[in-house]
N, CA, C and O of each residue as an XYZ file, in Angstrom:
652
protein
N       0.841     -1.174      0.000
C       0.000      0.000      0.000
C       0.890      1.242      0.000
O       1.806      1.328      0.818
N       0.578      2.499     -1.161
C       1.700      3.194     -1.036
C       1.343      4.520      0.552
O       0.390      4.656      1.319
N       2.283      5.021      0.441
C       2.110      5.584      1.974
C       0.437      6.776      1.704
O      -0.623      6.566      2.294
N       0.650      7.828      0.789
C      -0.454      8.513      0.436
C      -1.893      7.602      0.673
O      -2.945      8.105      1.065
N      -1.725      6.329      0.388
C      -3.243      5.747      0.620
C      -3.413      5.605      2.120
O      -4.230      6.155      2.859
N      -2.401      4.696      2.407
C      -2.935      4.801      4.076
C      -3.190      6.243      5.011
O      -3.970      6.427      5.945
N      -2.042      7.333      4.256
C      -2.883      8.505      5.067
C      -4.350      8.786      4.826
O      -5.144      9.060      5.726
N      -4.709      8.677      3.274
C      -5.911      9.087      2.913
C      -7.376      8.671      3.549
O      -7.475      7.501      3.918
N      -8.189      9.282      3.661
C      -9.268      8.041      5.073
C     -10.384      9.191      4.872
O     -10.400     10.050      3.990
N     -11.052      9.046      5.621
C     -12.200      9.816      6.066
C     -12.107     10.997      7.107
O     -10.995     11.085      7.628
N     -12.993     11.879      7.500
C     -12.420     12.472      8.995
C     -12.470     11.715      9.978
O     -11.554     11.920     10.774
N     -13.356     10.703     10.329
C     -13.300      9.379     11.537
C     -11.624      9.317     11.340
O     -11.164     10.148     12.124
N     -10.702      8.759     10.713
C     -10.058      8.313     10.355
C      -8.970      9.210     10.997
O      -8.195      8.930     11.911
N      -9.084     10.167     10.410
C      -8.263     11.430     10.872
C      -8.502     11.517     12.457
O      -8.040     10.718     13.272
N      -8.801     11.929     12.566
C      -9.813     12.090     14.419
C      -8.942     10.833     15.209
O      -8.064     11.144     16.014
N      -9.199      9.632     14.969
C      -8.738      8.639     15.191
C      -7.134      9.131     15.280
O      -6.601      9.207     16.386
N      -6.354      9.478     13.986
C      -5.176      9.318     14.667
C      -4.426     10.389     15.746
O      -3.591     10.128     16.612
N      -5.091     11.817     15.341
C      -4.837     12.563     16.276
C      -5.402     12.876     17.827
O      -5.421     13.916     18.485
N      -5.771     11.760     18.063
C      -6.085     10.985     19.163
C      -5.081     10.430     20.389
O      -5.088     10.333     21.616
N      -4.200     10.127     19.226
C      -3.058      9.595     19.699
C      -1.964     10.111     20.071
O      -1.022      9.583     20.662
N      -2.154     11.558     19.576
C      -1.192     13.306     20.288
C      -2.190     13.492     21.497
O      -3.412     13.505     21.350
N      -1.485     13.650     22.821
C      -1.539     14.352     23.665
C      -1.339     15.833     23.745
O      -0.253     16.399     23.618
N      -2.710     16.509     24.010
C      -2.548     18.103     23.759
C      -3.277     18.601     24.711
O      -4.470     18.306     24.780
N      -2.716     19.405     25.569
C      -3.333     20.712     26.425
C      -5.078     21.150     26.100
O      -5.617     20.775     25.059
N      -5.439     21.554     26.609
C      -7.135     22.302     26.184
C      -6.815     23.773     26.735
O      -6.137     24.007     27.735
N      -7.257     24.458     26.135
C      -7.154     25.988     26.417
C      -8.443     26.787     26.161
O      -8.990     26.446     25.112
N      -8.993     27.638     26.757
C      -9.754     28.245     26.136
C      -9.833     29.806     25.762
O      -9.650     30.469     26.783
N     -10.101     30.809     24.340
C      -9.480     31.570     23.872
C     -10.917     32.709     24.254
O     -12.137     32.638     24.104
N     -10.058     33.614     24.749
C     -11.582     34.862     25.261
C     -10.324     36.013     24.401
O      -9.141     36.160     24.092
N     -12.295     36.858     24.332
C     -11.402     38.010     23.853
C     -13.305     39.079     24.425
O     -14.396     38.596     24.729
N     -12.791     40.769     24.316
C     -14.011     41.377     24.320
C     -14.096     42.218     23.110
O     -13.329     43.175     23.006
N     -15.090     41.912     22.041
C     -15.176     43.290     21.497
C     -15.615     44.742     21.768
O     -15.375     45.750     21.103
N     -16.343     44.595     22.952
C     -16.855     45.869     23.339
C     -18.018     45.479     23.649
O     -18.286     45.962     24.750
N     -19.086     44.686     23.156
C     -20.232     44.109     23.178
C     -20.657     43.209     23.934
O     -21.738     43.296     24.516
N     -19.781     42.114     24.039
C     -19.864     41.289     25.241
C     -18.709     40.227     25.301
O     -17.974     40.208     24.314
N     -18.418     39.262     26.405
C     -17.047     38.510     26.217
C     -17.659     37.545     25.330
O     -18.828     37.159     25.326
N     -16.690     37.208     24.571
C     -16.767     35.670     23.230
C     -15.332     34.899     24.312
O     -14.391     35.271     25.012
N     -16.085     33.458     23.767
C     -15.060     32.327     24.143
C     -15.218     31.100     23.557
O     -16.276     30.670     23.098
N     -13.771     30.330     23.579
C     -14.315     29.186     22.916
C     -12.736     27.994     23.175
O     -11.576     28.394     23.278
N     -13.100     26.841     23.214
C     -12.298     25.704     23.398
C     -11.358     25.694     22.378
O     -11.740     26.113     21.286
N      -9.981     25.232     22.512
C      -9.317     24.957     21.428
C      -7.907     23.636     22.238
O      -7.377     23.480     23.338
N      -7.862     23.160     21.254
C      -6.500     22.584     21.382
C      -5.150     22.563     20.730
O      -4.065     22.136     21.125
N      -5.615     23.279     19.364
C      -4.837     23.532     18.433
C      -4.013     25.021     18.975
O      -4.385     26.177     18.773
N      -3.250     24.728     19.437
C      -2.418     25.687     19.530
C      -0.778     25.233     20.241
O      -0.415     24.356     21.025
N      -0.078     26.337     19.494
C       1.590     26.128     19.710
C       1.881     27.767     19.802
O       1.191     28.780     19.699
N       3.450     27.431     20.084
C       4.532     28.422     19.911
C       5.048     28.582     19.044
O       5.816     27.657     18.781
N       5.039     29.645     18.117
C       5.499     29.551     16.630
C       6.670     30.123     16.569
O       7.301     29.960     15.524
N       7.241     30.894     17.594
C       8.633     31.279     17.864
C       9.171     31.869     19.070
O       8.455     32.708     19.617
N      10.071     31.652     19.490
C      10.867     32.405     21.099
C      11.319     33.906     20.420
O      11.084     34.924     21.071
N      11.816     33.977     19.413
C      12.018     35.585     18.930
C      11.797     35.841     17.920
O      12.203     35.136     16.996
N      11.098     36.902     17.728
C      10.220     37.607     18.626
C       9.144     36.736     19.118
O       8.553     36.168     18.200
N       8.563     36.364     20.728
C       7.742     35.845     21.121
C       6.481     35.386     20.413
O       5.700     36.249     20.814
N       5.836     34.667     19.697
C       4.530     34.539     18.868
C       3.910     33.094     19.335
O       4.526     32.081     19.666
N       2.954     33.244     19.283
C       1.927     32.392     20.015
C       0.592     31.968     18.490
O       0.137     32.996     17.988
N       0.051     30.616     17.854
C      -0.500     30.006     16.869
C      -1.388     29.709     17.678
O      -1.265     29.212     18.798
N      -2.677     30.132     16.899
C      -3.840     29.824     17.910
C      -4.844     29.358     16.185
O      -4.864     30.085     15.193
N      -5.621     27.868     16.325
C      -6.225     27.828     15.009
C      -7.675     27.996     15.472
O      -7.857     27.738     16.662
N      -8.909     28.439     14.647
C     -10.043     28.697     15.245
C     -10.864     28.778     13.874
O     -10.360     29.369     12.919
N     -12.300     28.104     13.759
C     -12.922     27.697     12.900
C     -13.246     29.063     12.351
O     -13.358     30.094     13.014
N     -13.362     28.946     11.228
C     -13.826     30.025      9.964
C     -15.135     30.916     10.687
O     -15.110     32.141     10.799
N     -16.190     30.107     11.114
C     -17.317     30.567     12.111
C     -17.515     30.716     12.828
O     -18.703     30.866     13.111
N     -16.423     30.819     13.871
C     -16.492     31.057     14.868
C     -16.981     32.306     15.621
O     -16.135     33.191     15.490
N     -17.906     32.663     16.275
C     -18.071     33.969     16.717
C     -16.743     34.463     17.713
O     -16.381     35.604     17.999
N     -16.282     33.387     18.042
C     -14.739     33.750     18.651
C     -14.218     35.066     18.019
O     -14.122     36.242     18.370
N     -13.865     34.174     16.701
C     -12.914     35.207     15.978
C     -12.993     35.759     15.097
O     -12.141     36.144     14.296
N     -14.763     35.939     15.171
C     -15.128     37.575     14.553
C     -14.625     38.732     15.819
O     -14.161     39.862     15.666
N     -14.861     38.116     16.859
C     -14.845     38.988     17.640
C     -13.059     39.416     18.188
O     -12.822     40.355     18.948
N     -12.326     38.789     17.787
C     -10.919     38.932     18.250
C     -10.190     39.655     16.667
O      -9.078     40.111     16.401
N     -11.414     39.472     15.901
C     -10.910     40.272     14.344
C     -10.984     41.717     14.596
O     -10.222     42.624     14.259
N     -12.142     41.722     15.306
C     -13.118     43.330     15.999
C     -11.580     43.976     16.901
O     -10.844     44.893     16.533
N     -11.457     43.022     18.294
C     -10.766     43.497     19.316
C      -9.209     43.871     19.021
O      -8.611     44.877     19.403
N      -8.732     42.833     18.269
C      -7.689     42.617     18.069
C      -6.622     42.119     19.166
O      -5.411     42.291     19.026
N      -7.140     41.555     20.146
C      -6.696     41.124     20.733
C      -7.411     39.443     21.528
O      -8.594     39.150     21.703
N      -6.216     38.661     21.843
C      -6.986     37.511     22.748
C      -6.146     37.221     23.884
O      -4.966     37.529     24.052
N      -7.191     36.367     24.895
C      -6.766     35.889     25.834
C      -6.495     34.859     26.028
O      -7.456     34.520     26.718
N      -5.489     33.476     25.906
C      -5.612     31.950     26.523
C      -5.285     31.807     27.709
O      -4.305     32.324     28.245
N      -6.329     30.873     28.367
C      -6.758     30.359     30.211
C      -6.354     28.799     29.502
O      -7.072     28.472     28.557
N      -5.405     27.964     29.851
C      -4.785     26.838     30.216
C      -5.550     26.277     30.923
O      -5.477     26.554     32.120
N      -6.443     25.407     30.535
C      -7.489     24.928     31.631
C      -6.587     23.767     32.793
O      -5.691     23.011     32.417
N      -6.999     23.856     33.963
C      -5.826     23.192     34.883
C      -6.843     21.683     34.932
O      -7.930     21.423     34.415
N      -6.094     21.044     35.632
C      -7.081     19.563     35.462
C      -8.589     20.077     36.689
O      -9.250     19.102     37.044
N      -8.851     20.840     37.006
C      -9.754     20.745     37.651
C     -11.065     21.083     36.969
O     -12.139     20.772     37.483
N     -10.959     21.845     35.584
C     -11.581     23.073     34.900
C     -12.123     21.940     33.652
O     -12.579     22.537     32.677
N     -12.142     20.598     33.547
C     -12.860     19.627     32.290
C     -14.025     20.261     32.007
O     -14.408     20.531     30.869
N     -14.499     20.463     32.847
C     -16.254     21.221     32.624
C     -16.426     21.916     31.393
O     -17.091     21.699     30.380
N     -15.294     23.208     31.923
C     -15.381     24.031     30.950
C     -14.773     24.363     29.705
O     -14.641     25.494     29.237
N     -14.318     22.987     29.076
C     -14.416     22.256     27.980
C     -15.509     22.458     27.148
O     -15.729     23.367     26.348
N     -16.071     21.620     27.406
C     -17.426     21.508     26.629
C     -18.412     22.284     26.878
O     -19.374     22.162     26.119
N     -18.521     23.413     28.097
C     -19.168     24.538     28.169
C     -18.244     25.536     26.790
O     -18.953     26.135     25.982
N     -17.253     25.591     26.700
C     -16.842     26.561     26.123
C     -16.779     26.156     24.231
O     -16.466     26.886     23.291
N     -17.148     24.941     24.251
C     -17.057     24.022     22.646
C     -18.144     24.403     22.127
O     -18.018     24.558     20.913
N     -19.540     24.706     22.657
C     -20.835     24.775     21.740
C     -21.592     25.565     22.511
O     -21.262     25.475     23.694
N     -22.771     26.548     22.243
C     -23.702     26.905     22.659
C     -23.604     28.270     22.448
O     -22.682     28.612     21.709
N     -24.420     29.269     22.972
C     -24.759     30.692     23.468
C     -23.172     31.159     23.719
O     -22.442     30.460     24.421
N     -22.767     32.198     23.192
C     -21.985     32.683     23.900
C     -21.843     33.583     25.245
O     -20.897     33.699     26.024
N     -22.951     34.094     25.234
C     -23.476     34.100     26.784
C     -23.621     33.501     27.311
O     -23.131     33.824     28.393
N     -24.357     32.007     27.383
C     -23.493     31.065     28.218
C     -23.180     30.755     28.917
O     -23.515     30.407     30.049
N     -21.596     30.902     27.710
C     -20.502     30.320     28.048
C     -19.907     30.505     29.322
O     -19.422     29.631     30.041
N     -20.020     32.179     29.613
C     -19.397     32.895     30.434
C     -20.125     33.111     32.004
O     -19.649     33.694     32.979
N     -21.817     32.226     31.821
C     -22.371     32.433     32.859
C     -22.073     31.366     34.001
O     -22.079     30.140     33.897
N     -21.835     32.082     35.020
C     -21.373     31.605     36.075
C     -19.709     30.565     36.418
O     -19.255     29.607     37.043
N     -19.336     31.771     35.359
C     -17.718     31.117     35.759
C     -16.817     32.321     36.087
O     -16.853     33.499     35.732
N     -16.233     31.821     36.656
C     -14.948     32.818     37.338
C     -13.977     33.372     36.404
O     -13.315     32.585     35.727
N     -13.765     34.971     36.247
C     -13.280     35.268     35.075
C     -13.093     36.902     35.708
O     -13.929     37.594     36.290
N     -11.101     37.328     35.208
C     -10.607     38.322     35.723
C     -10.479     38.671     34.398
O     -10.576     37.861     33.477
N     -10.124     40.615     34.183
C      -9.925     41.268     33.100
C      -8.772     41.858     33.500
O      -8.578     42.564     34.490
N      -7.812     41.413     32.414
C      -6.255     41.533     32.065
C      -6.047     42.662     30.824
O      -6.526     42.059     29.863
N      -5.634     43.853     30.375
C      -5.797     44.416     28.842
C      -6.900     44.441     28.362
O      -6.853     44.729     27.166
N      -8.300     44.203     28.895
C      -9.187     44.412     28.461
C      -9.538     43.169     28.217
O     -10.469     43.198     27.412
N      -9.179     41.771     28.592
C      -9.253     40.803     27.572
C      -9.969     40.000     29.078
O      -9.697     40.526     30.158
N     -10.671     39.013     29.064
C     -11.118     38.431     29.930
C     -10.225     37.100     29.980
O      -9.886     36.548     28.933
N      -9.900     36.666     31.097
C      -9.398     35.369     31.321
C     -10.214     34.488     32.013
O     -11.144     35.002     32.633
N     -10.039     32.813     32.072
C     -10.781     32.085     32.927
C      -9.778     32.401     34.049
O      -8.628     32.771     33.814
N     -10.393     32.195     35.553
C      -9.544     32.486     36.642
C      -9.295     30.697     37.200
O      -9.896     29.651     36.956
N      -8.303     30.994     37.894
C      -7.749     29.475     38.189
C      -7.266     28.856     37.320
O      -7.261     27.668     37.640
N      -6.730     29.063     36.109
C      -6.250     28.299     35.012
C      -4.812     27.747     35.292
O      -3.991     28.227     36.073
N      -4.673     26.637     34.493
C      -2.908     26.601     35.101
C      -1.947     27.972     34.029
O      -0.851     27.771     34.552
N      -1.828     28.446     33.595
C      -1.618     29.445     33.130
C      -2.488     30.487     31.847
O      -3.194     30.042     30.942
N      -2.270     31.500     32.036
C      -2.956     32.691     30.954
C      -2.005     33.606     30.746
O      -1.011     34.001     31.355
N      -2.785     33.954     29.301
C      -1.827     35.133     28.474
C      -2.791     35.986     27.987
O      -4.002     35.782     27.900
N      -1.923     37.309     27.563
C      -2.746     37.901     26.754
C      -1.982     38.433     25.578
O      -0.916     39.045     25.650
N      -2.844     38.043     24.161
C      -1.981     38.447     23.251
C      -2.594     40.074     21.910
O      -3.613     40.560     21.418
N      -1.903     40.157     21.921
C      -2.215     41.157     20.538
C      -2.427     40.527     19.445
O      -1.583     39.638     19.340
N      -3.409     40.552     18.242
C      -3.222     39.935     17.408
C      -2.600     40.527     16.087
O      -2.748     41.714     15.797
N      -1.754     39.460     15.142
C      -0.560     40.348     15.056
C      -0.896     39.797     13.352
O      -1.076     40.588     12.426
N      -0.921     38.519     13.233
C      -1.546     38.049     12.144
C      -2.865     36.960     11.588
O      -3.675     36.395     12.322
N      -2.820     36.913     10.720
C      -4.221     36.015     10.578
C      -3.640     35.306      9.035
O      -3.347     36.000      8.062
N      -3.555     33.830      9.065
C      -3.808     33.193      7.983
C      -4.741     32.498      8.002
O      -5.287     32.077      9.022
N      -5.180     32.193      6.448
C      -6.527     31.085      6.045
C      -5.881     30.135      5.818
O      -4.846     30.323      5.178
N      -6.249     28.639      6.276
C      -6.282     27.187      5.809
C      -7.236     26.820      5.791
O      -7.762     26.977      6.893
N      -8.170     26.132      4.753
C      -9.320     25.436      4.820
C     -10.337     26.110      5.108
O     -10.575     27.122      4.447
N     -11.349     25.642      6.364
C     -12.032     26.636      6.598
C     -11.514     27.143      8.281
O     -12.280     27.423      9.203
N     -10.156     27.149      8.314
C      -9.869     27.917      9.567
C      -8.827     28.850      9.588
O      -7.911     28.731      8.774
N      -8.837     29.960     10.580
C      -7.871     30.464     10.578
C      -6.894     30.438     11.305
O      -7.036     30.102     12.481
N      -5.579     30.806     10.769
C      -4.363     30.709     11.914
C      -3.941     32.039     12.230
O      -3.309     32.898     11.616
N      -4.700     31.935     13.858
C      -4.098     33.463     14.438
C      -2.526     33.211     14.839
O      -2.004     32.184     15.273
N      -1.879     34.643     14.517
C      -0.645     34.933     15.487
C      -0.665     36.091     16.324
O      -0.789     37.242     15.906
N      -0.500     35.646     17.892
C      -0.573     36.246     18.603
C       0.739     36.752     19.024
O       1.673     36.007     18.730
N       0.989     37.655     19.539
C       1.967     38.358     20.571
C       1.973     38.757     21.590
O       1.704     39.936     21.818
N       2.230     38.041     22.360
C       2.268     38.000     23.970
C       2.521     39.103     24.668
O       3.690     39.475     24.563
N       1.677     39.911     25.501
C       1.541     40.640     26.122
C       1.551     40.760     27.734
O       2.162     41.593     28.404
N       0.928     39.976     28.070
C       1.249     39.517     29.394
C       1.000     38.042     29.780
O      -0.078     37.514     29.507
N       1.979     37.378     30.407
C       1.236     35.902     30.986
C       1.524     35.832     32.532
O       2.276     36.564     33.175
N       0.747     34.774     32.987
C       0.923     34.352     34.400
C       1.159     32.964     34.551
O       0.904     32.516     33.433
N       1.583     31.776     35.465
C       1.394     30.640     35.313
C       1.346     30.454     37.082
O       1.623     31.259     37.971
N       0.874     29.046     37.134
C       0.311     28.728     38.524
C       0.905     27.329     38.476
O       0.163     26.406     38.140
N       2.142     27.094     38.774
C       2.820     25.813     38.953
C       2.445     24.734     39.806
O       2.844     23.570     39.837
N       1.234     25.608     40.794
C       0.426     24.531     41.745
C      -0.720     23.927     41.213
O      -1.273     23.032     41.851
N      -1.364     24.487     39.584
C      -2.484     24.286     38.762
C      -1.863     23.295     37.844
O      -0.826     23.534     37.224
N      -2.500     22.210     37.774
C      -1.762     20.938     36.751
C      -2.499     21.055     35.718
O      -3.710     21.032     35.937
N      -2.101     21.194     34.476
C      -2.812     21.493     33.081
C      -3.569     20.144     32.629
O      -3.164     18.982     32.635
N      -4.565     20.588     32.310
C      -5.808     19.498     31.875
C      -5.072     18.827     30.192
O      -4.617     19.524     29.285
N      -5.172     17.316     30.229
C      -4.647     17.671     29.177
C      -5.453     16.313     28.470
O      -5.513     15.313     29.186
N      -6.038     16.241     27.172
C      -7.058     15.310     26.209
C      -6.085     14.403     25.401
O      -5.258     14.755     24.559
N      -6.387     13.108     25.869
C      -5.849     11.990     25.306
C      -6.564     11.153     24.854
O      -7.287     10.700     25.742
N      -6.817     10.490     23.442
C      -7.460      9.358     23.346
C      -8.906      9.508     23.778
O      -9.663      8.672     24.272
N      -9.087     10.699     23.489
C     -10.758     10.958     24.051
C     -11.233     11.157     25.203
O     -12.440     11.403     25.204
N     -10.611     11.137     26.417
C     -10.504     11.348     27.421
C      -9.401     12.629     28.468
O      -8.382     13.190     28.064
N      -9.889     12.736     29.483
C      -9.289     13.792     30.039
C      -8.182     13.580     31.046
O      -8.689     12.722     31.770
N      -7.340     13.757     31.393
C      -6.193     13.250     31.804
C      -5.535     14.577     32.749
O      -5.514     15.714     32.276
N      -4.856     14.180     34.530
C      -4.274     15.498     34.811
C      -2.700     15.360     34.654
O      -2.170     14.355     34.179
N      -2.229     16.120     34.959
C      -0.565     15.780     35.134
C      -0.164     16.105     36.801
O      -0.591     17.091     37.402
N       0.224     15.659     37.059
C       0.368     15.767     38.768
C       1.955     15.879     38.977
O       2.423     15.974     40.112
């Protein structure tokens, strides 16, 4: 079988193997002025130590990132293993919501989840299209981290802490 076929598959297929990467959950706030937007992600890295830049990917529709197009700025809250909940509070629904009845400090204007194992706040600096998503680049503005907060982290479909 040549290698191109076995990558080739379905999205089940796909899903399936990136399943098998262990990745952080974060969730990305920003305010346009109107009200806070938020939303789950896992797709995200460090795209360089100099100058500091931060890759954040976020669906084409997202009301997220109309609204961080508006602000120009975002926030990531590192969800710590205690915070699974707000996972899937922050993956679908109302964006009002999202934000009701959770604990949440304003950093630059930008809202953070509170208790996270770490948060940042970034400027947004660029925007590329892939598919139907985009790849923000952020620039780090301020962060905090909480070395006593163990980062939540999604394996194999499941939620996992690091201790």
């Amino acid at each position: 079988m040549r290698t191109e076929d076995r990558l080739a598959g379905t999205d089940t297929r796909f899903r399936d193997f990136m399943t098998q990467w262990p990745t952080g959950v974060a969730v990305i706030t920003t305010d346009d002025g109107s009200a806070p937007a938020g939303c789950t992600v896992n797709a995200m890295m460090s795209l360089s130590v100099r100058p500091p830049a931060l890759l954040v990917s976020l669906a084409d529709g997202s009301g997220t990132l109309r609204a961080i197009r508006r602000s120009r700025a975002f926030g990531v809250s590192v969800l710590c293993s205690r915070q699974a909940d707000l996972c899937g509070r922050f993956a679908a629904g109302a964006q009002a919501d999202r934000f009701r009845g959770v604990p949440t400090h304003v950093v630059r204007g930008v809202p953070l989840l509170s208790d996270a194992a770490a948060s940042m706040v970034c400027a947004l600096r660029d925007e590329l299209a892939y598919a139907d998503h985009a790849l923000l680049v952020g620039a780090p503005l301020w962060h905090e981290v909480d070395p006593g907060n163990p980062p939540l982290v999604l394996h194999q479909r499941a939620f996992h802490a690091l201790d």
